[in-house]
C-alpha positions as CSV (number, residue, x, y, z in Angstrom):
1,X,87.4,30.5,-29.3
2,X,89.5,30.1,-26.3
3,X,89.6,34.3,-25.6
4,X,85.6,34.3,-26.0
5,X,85.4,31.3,-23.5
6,X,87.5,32.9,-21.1
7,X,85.5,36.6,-21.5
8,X,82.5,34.6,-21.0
9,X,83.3,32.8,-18.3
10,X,84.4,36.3,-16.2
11,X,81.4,37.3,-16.7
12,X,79.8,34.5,-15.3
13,X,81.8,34.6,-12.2
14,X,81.9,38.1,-11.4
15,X,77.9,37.8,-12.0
16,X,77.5,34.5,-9.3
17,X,79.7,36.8,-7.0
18,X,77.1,39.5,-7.1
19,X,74.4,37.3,-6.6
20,X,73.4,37.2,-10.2
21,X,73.6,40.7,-10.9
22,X,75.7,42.1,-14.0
23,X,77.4,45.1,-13.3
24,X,77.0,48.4,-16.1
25,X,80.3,47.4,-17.7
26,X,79.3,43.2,-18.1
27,X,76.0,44.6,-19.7
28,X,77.5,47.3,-22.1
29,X,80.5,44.7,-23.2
30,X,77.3,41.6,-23.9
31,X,75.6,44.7,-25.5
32,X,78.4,45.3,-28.4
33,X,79.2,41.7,-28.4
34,X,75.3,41.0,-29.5
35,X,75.9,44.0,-31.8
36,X,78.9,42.2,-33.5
37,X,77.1,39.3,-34.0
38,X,78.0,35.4,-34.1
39,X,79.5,35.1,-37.6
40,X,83.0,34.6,-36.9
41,X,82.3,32.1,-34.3
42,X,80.1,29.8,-36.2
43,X,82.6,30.2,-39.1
44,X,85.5,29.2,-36.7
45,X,83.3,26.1,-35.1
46,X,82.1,25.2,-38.6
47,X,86.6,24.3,-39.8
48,X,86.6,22.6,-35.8
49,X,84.0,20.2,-36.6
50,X,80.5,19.2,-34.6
51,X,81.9,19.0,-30.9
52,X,83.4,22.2,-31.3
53,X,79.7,23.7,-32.8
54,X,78.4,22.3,-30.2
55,X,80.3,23.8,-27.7
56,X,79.6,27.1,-29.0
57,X,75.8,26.8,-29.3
58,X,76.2,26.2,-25.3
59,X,78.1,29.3,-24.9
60,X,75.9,31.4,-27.0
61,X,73.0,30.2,-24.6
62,X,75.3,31.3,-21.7
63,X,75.5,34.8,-23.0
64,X,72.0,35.1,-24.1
65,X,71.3,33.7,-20.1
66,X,73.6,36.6,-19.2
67,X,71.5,39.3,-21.2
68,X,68.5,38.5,-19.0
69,X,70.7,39.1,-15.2
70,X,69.4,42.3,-13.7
């Protein structure tokens, strides 16, 4: 959970610092990571309890936010 917070959260930075533009590597990493899909993460948040779901559901939006970026 951790590791895909912190890979998000690069993205998001190095997006703001380009004045909300992904660069080709951002978009072909959220490409494959759509691809893989979100099993593993729900399964993880599911043992963690509600917060943690939570939390995950918000960082899943953030990514799918990310998908739109030019």
């Amino acid at each position: 959970m951790a590791l895909y917070e912190s890979w998000l959260g690069s993205i998001v930075e190095a997006a703001l610092a380009r004045g909300g533009r992904l660069v080709p590597a951002h978009r072909s990493m959220l490409e494959a990571r759509e691809a893989e899909g979100n099993q593993t993460l729900w399964s993880l948040a599911a043992e963690l309890g509600e917060p943690v779901r939570s939390y995950v559901a918000r960082l899943m939006a953030i990514q799918d936010l990310l998908g739109t970026l030019p």
